[in-house]
FIKE-205873 format. One record per residue (C-alpha): residue in three letters; z negated, y, x negated. Coordinates in steps of 0.2 Angstrom, whole numbers, padded with zeros to 4 digits, always signed. Layout:
ALAZYX
...
***
This chain:
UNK-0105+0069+0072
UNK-0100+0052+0069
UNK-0101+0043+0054
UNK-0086+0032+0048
UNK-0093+0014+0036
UNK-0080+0003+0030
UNK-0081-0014+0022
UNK-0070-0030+0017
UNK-0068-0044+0031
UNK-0064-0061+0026
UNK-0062-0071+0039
UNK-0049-0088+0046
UNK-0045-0089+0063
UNK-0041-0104+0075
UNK-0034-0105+0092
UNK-0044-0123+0100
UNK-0029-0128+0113
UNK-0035-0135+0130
UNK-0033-0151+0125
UNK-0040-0151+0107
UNK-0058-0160+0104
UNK-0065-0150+0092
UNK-0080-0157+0086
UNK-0089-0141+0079
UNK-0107-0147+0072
UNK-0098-0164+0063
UNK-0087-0150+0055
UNK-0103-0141+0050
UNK-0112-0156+0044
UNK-0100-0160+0033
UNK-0102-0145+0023
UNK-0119-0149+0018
UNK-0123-0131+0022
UNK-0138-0126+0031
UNK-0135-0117+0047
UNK-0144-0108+0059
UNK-0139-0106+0077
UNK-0140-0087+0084
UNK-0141-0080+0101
UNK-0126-0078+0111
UNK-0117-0064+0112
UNK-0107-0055+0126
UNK-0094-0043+0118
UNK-0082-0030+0127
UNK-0068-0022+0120
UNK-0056-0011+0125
UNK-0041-0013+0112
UNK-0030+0002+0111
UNK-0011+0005+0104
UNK+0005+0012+0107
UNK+0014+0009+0125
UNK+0025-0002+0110
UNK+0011-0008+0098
UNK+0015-0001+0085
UNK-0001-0004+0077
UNK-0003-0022+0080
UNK+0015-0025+0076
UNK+0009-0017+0059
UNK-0005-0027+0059
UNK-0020-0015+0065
UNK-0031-0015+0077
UNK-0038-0002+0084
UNK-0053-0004+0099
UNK-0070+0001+0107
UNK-0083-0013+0109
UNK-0098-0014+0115
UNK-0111-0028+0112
UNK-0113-0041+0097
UNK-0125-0028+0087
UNK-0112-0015+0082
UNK-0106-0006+0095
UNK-0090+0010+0094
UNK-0074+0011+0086
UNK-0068-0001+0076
UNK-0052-0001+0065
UNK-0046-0018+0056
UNK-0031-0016+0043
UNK-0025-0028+0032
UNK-0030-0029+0016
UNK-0020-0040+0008
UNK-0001-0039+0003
UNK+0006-0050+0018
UNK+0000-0050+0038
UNK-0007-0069+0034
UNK-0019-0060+0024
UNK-0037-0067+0028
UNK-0044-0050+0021
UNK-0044-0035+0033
UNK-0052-0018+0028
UNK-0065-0013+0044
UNK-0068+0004+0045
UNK-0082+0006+0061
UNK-0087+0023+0069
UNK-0102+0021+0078
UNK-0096+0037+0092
UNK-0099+0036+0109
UNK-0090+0051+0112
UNK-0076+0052+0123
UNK-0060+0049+0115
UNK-0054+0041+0100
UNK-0061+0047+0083
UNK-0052+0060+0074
UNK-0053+0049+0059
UNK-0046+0034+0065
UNK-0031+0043+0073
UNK-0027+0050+0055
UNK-0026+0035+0048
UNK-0014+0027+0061
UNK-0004+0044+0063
UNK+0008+0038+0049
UNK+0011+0021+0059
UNK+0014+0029+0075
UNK+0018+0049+0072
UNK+0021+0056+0087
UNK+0017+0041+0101
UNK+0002+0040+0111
UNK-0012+0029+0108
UNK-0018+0023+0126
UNK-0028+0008+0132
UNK-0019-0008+0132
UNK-0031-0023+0134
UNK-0049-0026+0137
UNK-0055-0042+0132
UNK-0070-0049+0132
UNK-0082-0065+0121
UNK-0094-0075+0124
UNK-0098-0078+0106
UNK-0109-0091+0097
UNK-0113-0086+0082
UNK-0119-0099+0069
UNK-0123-0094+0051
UNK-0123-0104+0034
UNK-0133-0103+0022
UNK-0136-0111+0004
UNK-0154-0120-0003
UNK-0160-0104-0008
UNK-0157-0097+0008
UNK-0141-0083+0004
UNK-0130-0085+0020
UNK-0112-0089+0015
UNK-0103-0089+0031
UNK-0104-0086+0048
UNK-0093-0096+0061
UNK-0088-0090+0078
UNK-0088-0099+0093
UNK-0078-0090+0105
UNK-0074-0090+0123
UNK-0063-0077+0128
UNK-0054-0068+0143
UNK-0041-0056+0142
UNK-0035-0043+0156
UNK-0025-0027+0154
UNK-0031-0011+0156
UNK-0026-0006+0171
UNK-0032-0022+0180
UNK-0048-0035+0179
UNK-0035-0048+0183
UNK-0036-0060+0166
UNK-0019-0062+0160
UNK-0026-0075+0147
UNK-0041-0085+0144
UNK-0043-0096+0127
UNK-0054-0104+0114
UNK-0054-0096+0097
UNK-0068-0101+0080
UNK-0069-0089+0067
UNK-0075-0092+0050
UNK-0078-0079+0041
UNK-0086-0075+0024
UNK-0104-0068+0022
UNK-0104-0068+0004
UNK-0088-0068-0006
UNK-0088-0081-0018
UNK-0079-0098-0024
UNK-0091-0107-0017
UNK-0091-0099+0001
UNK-0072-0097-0001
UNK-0074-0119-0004
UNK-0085-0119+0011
UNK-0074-0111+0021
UNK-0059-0120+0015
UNK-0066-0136+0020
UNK-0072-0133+0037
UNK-0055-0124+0038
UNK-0045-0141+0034
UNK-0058-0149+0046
UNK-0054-0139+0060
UNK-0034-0143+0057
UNK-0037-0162+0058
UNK-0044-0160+0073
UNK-0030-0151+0082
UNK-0035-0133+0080
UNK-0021-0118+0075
UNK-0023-0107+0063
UNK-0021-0091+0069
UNK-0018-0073+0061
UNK-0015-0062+0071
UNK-0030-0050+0084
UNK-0038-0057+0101
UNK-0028-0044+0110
UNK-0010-0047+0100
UNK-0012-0068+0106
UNK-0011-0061+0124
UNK-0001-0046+0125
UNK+0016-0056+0125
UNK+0030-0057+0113
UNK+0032-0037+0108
UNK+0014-0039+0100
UNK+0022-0053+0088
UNK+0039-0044+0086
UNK+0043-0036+0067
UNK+0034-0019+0065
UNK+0047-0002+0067
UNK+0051-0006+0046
UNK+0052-0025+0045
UNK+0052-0034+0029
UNK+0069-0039+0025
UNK+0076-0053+0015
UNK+0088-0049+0002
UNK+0104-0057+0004
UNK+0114-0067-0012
UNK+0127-0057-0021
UNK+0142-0061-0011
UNK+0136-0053+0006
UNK+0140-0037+0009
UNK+0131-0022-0001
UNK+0122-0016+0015
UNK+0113-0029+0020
UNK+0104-0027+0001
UNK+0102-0008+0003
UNK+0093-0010+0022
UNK+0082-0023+0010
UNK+0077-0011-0002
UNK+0076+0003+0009
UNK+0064-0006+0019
UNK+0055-0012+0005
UNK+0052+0006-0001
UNK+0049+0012+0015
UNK+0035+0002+0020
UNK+0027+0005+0004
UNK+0026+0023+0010
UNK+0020+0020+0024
UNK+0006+0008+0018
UNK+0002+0020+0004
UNK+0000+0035+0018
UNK-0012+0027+0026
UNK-0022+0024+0010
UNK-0020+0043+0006
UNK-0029+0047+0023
UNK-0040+0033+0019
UNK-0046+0040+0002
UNK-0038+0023-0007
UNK-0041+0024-0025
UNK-0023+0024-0033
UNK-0015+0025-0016
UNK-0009+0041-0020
UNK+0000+0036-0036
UNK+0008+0022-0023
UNK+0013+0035-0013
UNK+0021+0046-0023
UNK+0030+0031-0033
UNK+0037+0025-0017
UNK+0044+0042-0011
UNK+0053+0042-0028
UNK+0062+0025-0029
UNK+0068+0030-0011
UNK+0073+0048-0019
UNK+0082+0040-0033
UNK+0091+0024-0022
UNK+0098+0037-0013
UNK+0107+0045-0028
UNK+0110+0026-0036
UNK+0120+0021-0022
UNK+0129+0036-0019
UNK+0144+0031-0020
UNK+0143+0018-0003
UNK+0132+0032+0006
UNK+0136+0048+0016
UNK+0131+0059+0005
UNK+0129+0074+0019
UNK+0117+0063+0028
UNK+0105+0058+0012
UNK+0108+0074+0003
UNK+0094+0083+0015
UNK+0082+0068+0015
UNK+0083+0069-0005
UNK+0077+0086-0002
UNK+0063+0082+0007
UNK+0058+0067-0004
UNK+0056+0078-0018
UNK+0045+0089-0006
UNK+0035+0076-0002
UNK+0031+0070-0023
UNK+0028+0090-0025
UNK+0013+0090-0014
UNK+0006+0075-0020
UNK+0008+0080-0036
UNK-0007+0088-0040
UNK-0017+0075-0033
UNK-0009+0061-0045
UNK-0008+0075-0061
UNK-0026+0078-0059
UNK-0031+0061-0057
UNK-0024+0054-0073
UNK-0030+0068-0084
UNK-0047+0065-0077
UNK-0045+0047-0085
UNK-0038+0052-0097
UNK-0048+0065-0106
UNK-0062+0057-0102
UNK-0056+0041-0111
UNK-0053+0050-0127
UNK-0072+0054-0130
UNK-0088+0044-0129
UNK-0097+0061-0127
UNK-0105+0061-0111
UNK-0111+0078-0112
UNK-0089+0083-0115
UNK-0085+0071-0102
UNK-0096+0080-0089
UNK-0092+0096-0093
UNK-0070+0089-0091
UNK-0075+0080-0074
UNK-0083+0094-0068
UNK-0068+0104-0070
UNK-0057+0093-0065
UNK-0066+0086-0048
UNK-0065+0105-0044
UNK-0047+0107-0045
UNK-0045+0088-0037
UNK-0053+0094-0019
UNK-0043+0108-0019
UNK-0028+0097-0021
UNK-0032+0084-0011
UNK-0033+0096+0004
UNK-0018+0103+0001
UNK-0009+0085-0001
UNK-0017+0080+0017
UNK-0011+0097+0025
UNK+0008+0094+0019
UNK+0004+0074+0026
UNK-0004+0080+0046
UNK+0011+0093+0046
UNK+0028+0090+0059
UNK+0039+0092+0041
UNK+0032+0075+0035
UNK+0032+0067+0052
UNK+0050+0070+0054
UNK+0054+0065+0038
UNK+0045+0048+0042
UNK+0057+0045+0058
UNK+0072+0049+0046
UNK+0067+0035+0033
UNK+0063+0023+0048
UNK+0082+0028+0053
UNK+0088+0026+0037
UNK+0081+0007+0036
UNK+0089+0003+0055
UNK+0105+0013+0053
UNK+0110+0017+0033
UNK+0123+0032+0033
UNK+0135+0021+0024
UNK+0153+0024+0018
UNK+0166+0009+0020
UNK+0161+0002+0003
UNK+0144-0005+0008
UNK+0154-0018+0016
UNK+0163-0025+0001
UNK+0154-0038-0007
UNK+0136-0032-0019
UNK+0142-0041-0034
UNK+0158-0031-0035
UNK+0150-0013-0033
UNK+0131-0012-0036
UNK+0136-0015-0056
UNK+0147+0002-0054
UNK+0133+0011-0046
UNK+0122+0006-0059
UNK+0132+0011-0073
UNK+0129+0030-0070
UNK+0110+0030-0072
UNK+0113+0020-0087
UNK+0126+0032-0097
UNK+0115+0047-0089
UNK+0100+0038-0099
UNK+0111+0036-0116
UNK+0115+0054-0116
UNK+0097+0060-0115
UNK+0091+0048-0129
UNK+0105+0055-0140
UNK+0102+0073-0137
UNK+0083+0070-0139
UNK+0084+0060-0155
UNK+0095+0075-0162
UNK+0083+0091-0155
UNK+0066+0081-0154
UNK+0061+0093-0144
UNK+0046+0090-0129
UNK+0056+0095-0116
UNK+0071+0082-0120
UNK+0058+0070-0122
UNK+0053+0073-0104
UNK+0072+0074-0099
UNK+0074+0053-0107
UNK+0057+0052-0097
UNK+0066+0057-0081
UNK+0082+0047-0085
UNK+0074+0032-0090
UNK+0063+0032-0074
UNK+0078+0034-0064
UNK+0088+0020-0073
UNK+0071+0009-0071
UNK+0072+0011-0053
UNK+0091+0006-0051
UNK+0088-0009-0060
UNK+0072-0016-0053
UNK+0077-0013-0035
UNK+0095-0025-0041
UNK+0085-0037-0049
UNK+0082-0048-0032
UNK+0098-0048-0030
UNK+0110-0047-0047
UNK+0098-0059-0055
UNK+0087-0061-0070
UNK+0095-0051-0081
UNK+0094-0035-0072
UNK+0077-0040-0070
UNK+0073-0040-0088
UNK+0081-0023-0092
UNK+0070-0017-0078
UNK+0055-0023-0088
UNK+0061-0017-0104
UNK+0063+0000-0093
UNK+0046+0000-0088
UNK+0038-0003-0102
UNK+0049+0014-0110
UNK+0044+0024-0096
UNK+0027+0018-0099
UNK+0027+0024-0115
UNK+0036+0041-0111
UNK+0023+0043-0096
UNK+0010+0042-0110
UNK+0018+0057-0120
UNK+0021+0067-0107
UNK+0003+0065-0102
UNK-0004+0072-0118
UNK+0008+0086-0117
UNK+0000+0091-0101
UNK-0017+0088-0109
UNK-0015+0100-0123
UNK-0013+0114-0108
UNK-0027+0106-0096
UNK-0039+0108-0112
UNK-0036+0124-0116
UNK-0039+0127-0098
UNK-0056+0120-0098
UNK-0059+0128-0117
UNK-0059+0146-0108
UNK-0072+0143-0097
UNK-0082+0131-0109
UNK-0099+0136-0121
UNK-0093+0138-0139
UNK-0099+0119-0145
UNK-0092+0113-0129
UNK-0075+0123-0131
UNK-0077+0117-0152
UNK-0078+0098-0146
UNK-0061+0102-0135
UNK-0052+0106-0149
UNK-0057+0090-0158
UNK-0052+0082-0143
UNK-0034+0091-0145
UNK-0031+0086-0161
UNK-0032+0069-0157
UNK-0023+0070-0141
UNK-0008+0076-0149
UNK-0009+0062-0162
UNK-0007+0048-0147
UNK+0008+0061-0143
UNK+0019+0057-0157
UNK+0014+0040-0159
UNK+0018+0036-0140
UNK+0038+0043-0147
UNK+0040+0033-0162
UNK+0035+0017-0152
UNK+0048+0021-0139
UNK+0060+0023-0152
UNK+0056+0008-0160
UNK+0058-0002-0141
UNK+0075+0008-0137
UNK+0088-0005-0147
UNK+0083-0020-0136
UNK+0085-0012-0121
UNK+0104-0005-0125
UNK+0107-0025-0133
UNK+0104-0029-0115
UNK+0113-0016-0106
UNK+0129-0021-0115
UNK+0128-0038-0112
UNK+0128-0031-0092
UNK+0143-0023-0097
UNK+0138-0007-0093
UNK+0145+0005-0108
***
């Protein structure tokens, strides 16, 4: 049984060119730091990815090493919003079992679905390792000096042989994050590269640099045609997605909210843009984006009443007795949300959205220019918005509330993913949007926790299940209140909309 540990790496990398002298201890000495030379170490590892690399063109590393003290499986993914990212997420599994862990080819699966993961490179370090340390003795930083040799799997021929220092942070902190900054300027005056990318990626040739399968686009200016902004906020969404899966299957607090946001802005771009799409080939992936938000539905529900209700009391007695409950039904959803994301549905509706990003189903009006149709498209999630705050401030009834709530979200969407394109004030309205939906998120939450309480009251001893209807009471009080604030935002935003023209 193998036993997976995972921790935040924070490290910079710099490729030493042949004819680079790098004079390492002057760097060191100027720090002031104490360091400490260790033993050096002899490393093998055996990097594995895609015939493609799909992972490191995402990237991920994925390799078996032995030597350097922590031998097995080890899984780097960035952990930062960009690939220059100096923070990577290492999840290690110390297995010596044939194969790759089960766990680590769960993660990836979303990255590479049905593709084979096989072994691509073998490289191996003759690390010297040298630790920092401040007066007290705490070490800060460890840098890496490493010589390294590069062969592919399939032969012991090296295909590349280079000089590489790590430095990377013991202790995360402003003052190590100094240190580091300074040997780091150091190193670049004396002719070393910085460097971000894996010891297997700098000599696997150009595919291992090339865009991932959903590249980050630009977004074009107004005047270019529509398509080229809706393949940018296709792939924006997309990758999102992706990321966000493989958080899910990480067990990433929040990631499963991210998810199921980014399956929603793609369902609802697909109905925005309409109009300049084939609507026979985006109908079905609609369909199967709801899906998706269904089964991780649960998951997300249950995780904001768990807050929630346990934010409304400073009873911990009450607030154990409404975890308790809750963590229960979250297991059960959590394994259901994982099933629906190992299953061939969600793999085949992955390849769909990739397609959708590389090839858009588009009609011959996403090659006018965006400035003259995107307003048109956003005027019908706009009017559908009006009409449901109407109908709701006549009726005041919860379910037309959750109908604006609906509305508004969609409208929000529409807006936000213009914005880099149509300009500031389509970003503003966006904002205003957001913070509505906010507000409507809010109410709606409370109407779910009036049912979620009762639930928890059946089952609850009587001063428990008397404590939960306290509790109720004041729920639905922050109920009404969440209404009358959105009513009281709701002028700005249609003051804004007309001056878009929009009604």
């Amino acid at each position: 049984m193998s036993t997976a540990t995972e921790h935040r790496e924070i490290e910079f990398k710099f490729r030493v060119p042949e004819d680079a002298a790098i004079d390492l201890p002057a760097a060191i000495l100027a720090t002031g730091m104490n360091a400490q030379t260790r033993s050096v170490r002899h490393m093998t590892a055996t990097y594995y990815d895609t015939p493609n690399l799909s992972l490191i063109r995402w990237g991920i590393t994925l390799r078996n090493r032995i030597g350097g003290g922590d031998d097995g499986w080890h899984m780097k993914i960035p952990a930062g919003p960009t690939d220059s990212s100096p923070a990577r997420d290492e999840i290690r599994i110390e297995s010596t079992a044939p194969g790759i862990p089960r766990e680590l080819a769960s993660i990836a699966a979303p990255l590479i679905r049905r593709q084979e993961i096989v072994a691509m490179a073998i490289v191996r370090t003759d690390r010297q390792p040298i630790e920092l340390s401040d007066e007290s003795g705490t070490p800060l930083i460890e840098i890496a000096d490493d010589y390294v040799t590069v062969s592919t799997a399939d032969s012991p021929e090296p295909i590349s042989e280079f000089h590489e220092v790590e430095v990377e942070l013991l202790l995360d902190s402003p003052h190590s994050r100094a240190i580091a900054e300074r040997l780091s300027k150091d190193l670049l005056s004396q002719g070393a590269l910085s460097s971000s990318v894996s010891k297997a990626a700098q000599a696997l040739g150009r595919l291992a640099t090339d865009p991932p399968d959903v590249p980050l686009l630009d977004f074009p200016p107004p005047s270019a045609p529509a398509i080229e902004s809706l393949r940018a906020i296709f792939s924006t969404y997309v990758r999102d997605l992706l990321m966000a899966d493989v958080g899910v299957r990480r067990g990433v607090p929040d990631s499963v909210h991210q998810m199921r946001v980014a399956s929603r802005r793609l369902r609802s771009s697909l109905r925005t843009f309409d109009p300049l799409l084939d609507s026979e080939a985006t109908d079905f992936l609609r369909e199967e984006l709801a899906w998706l938000a269904s089964e991780l539905g649960e998951v997300r529900d249950t995780e904001v009443q768990r807050e929630r209700l346990c934010s409304l009391t400073n009873d911990e007695s009450l607030r154990s007795h409404i975890r308790e409950f809750l963590d229960q039904r979250l297991r059960a959803a959590t394994s259901g949300a994982l099933a629906a994301l190992r299953s061939d549905r969600h793999d085949f509706l992955l390849e769909d959205l990739i397609l959708l990003v590389s090839e858009p189903p588009v009609g011959p009006a996403a090659f006018e220019p965006g400035e003259s149709v995107f307003p048109e498209c956003l005027r019908a999630p706009w009017r559908r918005l009006r009409r449901a705050v109407h109908r709701a401030q006549r009726s005041a009834t919860g379910e037309e509330w959750h109908r604006v709530r609906i509305r508004a979200k969609q409208a929000r969407y529409a807006f936000e993913s213009l914005a880099p394109v149509l300009g500031k004030r389509y970003r503003k309205i966006g904002r205003n949007l957001a913070q509505a939906t906010d507000l409507l998120g809010q109410r709606q939450d409370a109407q779910v926790s009036a049912q979620v309480l009762r639930e928890i009251a059946r089952s609850a001893p009587g001063d428990v299940a008397y404590e939960l209807g306290l509790l109720a009471a004041h729920n639905e009080v922050t109920g009404k209140e969440d209404i009358r604030s959105f009513v009281k935002t709701w002028p700005a935003i249609v003051e804004v909309a007309e001056s878009l023209g929009l009604d």
